[in-house]
VOGU-3710 file (C-alpha; in Angstrom, 3 decimals, decimal comma):
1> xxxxxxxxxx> -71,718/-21,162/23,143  -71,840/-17,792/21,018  -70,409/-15,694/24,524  -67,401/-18,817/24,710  -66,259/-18,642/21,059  -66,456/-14,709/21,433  -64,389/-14,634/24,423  -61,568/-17,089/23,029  -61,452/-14,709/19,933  -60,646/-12,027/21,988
11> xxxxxxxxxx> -58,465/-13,551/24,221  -56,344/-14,739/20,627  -56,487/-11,011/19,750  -54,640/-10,355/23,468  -52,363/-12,774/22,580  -51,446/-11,441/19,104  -51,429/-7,836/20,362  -49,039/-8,710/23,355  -46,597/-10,764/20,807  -46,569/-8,154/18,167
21> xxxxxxxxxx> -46,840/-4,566/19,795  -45,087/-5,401/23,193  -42,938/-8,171/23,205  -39,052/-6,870/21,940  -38,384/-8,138/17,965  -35,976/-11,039/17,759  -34,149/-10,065/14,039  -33,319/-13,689/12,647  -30,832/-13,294/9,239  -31,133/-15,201/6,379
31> xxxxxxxxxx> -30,499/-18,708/6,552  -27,201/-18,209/4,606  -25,101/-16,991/8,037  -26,333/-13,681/9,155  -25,517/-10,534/8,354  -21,795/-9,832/7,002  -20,083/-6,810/5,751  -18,534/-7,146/1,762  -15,316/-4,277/0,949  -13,440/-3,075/-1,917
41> xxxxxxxxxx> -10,577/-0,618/-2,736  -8,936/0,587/-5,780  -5,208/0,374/-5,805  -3,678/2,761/-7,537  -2,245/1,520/-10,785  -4,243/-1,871/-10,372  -7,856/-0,570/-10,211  -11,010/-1,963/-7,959  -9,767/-5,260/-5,660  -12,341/-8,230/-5,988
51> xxxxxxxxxx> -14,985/-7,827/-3,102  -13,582/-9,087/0,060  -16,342/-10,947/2,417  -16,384/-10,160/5,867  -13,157/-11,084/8,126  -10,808/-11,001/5,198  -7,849/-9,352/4,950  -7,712/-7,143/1,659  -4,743/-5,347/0,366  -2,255/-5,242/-2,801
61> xxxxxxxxxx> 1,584/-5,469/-2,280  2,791/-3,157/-3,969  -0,279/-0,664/-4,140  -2,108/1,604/-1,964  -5,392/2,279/-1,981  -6,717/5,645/-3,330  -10,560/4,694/-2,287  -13,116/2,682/-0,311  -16,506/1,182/-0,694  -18,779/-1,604/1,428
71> xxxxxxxxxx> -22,014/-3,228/1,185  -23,726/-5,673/3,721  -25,332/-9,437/2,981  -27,758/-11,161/4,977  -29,661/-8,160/6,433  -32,748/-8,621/8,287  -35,890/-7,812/6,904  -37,113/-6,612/9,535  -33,997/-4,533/10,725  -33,393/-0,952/9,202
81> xxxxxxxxxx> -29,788/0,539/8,959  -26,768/0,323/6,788  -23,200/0,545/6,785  -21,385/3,362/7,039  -17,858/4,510/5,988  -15,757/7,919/6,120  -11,953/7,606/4,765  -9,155/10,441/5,486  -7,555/10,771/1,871  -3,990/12,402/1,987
91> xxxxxxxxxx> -3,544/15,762/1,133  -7,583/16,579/1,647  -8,493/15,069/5,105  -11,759/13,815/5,986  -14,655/13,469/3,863  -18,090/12,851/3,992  -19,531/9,692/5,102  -20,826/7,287/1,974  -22,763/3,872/2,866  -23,905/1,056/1,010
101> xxxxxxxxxx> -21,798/0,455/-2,013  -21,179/4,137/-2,713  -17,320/5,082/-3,480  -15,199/7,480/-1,433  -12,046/8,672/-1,625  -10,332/9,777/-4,670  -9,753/7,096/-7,257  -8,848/9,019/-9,958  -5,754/10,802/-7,877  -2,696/9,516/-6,825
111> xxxxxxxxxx> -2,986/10,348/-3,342  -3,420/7,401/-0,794  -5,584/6,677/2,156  -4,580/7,287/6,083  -7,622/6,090/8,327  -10,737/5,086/7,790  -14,395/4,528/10,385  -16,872/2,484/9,234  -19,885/1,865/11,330  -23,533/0,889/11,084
121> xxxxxxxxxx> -26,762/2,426/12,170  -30,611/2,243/12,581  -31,595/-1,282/14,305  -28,138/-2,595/13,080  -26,359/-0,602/15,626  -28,425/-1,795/18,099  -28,082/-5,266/17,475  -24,558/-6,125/16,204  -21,062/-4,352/16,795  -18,911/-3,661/13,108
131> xxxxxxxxxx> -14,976/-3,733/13,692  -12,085/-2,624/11,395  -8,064/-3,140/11,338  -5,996/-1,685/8,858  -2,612/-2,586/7,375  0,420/0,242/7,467  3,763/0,170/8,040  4,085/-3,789/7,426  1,766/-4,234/10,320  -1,713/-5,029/10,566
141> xxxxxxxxxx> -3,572/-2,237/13,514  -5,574/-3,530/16,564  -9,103/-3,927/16,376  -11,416/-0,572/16,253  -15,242/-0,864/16,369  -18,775/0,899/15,534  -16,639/4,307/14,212  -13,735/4,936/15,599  -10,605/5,599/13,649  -8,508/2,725/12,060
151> xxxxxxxxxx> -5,519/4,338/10,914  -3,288/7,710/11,447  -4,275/10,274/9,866  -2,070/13,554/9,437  1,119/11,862/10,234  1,941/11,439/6,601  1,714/7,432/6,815  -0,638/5,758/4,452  -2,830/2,826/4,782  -2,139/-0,693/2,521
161> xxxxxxxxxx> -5,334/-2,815/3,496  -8,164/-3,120/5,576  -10,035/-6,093/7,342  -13,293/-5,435/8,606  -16,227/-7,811/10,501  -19,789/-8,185/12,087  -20,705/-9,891/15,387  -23,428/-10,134/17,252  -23,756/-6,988/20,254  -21,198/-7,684/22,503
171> xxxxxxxxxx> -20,112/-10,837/20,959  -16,453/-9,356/21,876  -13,656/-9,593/18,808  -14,052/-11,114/15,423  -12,885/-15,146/15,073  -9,200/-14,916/14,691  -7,985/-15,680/11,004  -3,983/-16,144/10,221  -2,293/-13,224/8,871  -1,255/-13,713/5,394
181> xxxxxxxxxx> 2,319/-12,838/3,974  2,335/-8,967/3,197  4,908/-9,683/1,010  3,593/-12,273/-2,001  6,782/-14,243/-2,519  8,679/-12,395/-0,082  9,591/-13,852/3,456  10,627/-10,264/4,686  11,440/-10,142/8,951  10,583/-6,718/9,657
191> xxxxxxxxxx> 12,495/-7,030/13,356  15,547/-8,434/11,313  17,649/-5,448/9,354  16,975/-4,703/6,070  19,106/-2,037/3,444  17,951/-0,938/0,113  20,280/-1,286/-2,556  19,583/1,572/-5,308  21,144/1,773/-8,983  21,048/5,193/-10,867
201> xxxxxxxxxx> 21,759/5,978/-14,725  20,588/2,765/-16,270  19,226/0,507/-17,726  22,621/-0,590/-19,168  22,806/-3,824/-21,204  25,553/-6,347/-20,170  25,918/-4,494/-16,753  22,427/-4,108/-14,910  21,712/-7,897/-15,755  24,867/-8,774/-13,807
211> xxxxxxxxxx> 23,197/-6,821/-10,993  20,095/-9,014/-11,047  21,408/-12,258/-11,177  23,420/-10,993/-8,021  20,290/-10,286/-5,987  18,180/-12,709/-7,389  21,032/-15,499/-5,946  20,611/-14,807/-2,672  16,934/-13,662/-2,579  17,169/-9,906/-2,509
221> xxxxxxxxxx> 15,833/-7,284/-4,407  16,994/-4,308/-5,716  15,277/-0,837/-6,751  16,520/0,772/-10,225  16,482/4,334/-11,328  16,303/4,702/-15,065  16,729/7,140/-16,978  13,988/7,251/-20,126  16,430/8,223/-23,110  18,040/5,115/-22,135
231> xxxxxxxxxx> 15,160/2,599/-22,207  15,497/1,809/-25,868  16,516/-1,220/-27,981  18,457/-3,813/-26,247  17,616/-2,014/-22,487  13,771/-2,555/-23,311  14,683/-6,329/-22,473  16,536/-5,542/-19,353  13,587/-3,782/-18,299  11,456/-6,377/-18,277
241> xxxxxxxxxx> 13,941/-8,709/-16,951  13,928/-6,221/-13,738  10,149/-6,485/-13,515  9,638/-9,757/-14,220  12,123/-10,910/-11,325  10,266/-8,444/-8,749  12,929/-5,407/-8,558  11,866/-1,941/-8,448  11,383/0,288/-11,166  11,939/3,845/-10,273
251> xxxxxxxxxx> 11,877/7,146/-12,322  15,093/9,079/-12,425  13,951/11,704/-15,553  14,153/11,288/-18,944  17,860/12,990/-19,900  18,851/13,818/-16,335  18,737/17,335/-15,690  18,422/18,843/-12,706  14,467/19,127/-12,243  14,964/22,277/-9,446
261> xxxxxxxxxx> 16,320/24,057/-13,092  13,315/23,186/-15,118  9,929/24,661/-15,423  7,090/22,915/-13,940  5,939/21,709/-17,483  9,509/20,911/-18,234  9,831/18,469/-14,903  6,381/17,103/-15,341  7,135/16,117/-19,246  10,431/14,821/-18,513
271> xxxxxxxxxx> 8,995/12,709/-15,707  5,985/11,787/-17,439  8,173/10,293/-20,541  10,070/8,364/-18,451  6,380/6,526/-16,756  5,367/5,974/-20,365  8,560/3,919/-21,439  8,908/1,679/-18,007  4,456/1,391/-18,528  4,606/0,647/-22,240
281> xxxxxxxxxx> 6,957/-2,308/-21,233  5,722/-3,720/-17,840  2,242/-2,216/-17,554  3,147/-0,275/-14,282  4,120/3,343/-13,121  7,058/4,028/-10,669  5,799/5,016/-7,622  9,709/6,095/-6,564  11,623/9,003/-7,997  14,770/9,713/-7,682
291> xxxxxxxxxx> 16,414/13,498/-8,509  19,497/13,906/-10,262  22,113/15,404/-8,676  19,730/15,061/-5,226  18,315/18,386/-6,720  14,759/18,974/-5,191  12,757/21,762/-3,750  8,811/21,653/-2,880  7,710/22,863/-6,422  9,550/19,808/-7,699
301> xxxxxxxxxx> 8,005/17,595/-5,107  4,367/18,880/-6,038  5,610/17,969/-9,789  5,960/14,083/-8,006  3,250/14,459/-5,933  1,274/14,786/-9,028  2,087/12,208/-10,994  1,944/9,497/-7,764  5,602/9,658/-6,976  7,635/9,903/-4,130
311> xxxxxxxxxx> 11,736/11,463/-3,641  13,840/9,083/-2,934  17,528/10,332/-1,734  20,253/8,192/-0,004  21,841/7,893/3,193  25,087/6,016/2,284  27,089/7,415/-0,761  29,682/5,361/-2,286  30,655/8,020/-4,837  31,079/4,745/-7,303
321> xxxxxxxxxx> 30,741/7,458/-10,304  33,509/9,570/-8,925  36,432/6,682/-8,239  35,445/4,200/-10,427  37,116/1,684/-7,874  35,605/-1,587/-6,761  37,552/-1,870/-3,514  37,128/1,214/-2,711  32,638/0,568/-2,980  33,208/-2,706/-1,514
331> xxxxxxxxxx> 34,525/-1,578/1,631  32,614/1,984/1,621  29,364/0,111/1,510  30,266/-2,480/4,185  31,884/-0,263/6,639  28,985/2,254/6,640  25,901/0,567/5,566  23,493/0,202/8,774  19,962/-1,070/8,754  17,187/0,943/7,121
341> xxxxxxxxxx> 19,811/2,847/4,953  19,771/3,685/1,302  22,617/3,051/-0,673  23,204/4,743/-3,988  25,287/3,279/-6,791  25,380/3,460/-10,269  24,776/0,209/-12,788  26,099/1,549/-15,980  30,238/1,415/-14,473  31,737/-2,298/-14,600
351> xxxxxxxxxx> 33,387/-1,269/-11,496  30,248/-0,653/-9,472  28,635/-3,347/-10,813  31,768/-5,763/-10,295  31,523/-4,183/-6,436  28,118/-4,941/-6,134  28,645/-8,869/-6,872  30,968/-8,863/-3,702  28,629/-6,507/-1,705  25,444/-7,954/-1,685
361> xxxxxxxxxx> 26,269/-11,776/-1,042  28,450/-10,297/2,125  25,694/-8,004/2,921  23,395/-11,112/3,506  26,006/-13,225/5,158  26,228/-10,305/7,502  22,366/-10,485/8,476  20,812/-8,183/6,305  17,877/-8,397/4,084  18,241/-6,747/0,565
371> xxxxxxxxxx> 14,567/-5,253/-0,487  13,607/-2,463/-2,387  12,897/0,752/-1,452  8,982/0,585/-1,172  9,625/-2,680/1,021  12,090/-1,250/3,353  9,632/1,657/3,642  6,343/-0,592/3,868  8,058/-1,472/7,676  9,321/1,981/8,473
381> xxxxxxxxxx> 6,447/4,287/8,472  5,834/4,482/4,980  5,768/6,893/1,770  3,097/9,263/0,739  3,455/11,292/-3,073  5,011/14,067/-2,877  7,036/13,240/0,153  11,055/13,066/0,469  12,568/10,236/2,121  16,539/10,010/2,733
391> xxxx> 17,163/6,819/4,986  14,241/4,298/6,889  16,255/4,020/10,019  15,076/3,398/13,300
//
């Protein structure tokens, strides 16, 4: 009886031995789901996003992000690894891979992201596939997985979001969810033609708000470069009439002089003074500059760079300040305006602003979408700091 119960015991040690040392692991998750990836970014001028949970789309209209950061949920007990994520940050390139909640990228700069990897490791790799899609140009990328690149980088063209999920090994792509709008409030077609309608020299009271209503009637949007000495009493409303119906603030110096003229403490003050009125009144920095006079060389563009702008020039000049004649902007704007251009006008004549109640309803009968500059740009390759942009055609 002894030699029977001895030889069962050892036959249960087999058994044990067999199921613990030589049979492969099965990982089981959590009850909650399995394991799932969680992702942030910080937007520049908004701070941190929310965490997004896995197969989400996460961006900002209106923002880029300046830096990255994931964490997984559900992991095995059992199963070692973590998640791992390496971001190209303009201006600097590559750097070094962070992983499990840790930050990369720059969020203290103004300089935006253009690819990112993310991929897992230890028994995570071997048992489940990670995948990523970014947002850029208006567009959301094709599926990447377990490292490779999501993105462009050294092309100049910035990411806007990121959407990024866990299957099983093999499981093939992620559970298709519906794109959202990119454009909150917006219903922008970016294979219809768009134009960007731009107003220098303002904010002027009586005249710019004539300008809004115009847009705001048919739907469009229009992007305004003030000038700072001239966001003061009566103008501070207009200025937060602009923001508050979703037009475009842009930076366009604080007296208007010519910034290639000015030291580069004299161009960053003047510019800086000018962010601190239009963020004192809507909470936001311009993220578009334009120069007076066109005036700008690469010191000045550094100047922009630094502060988180970009140039913004024109591609169809009605010389509105020259003429003063309404006809005359009416049919210079309709004759030569093609899609992806940037027209420049000026908001503080009565005969500009007087053309541009004609223009823009026509411009929409025509076909055209009226968006801002960032929009028309958000579908056209994009803007980085620093950079000069003239016209978003095709």
């Amino acid at each position: 009886m002894f030699s029977l119960s001895k030889s069962i015991n050892k036959l249960i040690y087999a058994l044990l031995f067999s199921i613990v040392f030589v049979l492969p692991f099965t990982f089981t998750a959590k009850a909650n789901g399995g394991l799932k990836v969680s992702y942030a970014m910080y937007f520049t001028d908004a701070g941190w996003s929310g965490w997004s949970q896995n197969n989400s789309y996460l961006f900002k209209y209106g923002f880029y992000p300046n830096a990255f950061k994931a964490s997984l949920q559900n992991q095995p007990e059992n199963m070692s690894g973590t998640v791992q994520y390496q971001v190209n940050l303009s201006g600097t390139g590559w750097l070094d891979w962070a992983e499990n909640g840790a930050e990369t990228g720059n969020a203290s700069s103004n300089m935006p992201l253009e690819a990112i990897k993310v991929k897992l490791n230890g028994d995570l790799e071997n048992h489940y596939d990670i995948y990523t899609k970014v947002l850029s140009e208006g567009k959301w990328s094709d599926w990447v997985k377990n490292g490779d690149t999501a993105g462009k980088s050294g092309e100049g063209k910035h990411i806007d979001g990121v959407r990024i999920a866990i299957t099983s090994k093999n499981a093939g792509l992620p559970a298709d969810v519906p794109e959202p709008s990119m454009v909150v409030g917006r219903n922008i077609d970016p294979n219809k033609p768009m134009i960007a309608l731009t107003f220098d020299d303002g904010p002027s009271h009586g005249l710019t708000e004539r300008v809004i209503a115009a847009l705001d009637k048919v739907g469009g949007k229009g992007t305004f470069f003030m000038v700072g000495s001239r966001i003061a009493g009566a103008n501070e409303q207009t200025v937060k009439m602009m923001y508050a119906n979703g037009h475009e603030l842009g930076n366009h110096t604080y007296s208007h002089v010519a910034i290639t003229k000015q030291s580069e403490s004299q161009r960053a003050q003047a510019m800086a003074a000018t962010n601190n009125r239009i963020r004192a009144l809507t909470g936001v920095n311009p993220k578009v500059f334009r120069p007076p006079y066109g005036a700008v060389n690469q010191a000045a563009k550094a100047t922009m760079a630094a502060q988180g702008m970009s140039s913004v020039l024109w591609s169809v000049d009605t010389l509105d300040w020259k003429y003063k004649d309404t006809n005359r902007v009416v049919n210079y704007i309709l004759n030569n305006a093609k899609d992806g251009d940037i027209v420049l006008m000026h908001d503080i004549h009565p005969t500009t602003v007087a053309a541009a109640e004609i223009v823009i309803p026509e411009l929409v009968k025509r076909g055209y979408q009226l968006v801002t500059v960032s929009e028309l740009a958000s579908f056209r390759g994009g803007m980085v700091p620093g950079g000069s942009y003239g016209s978003f055609r095709k």
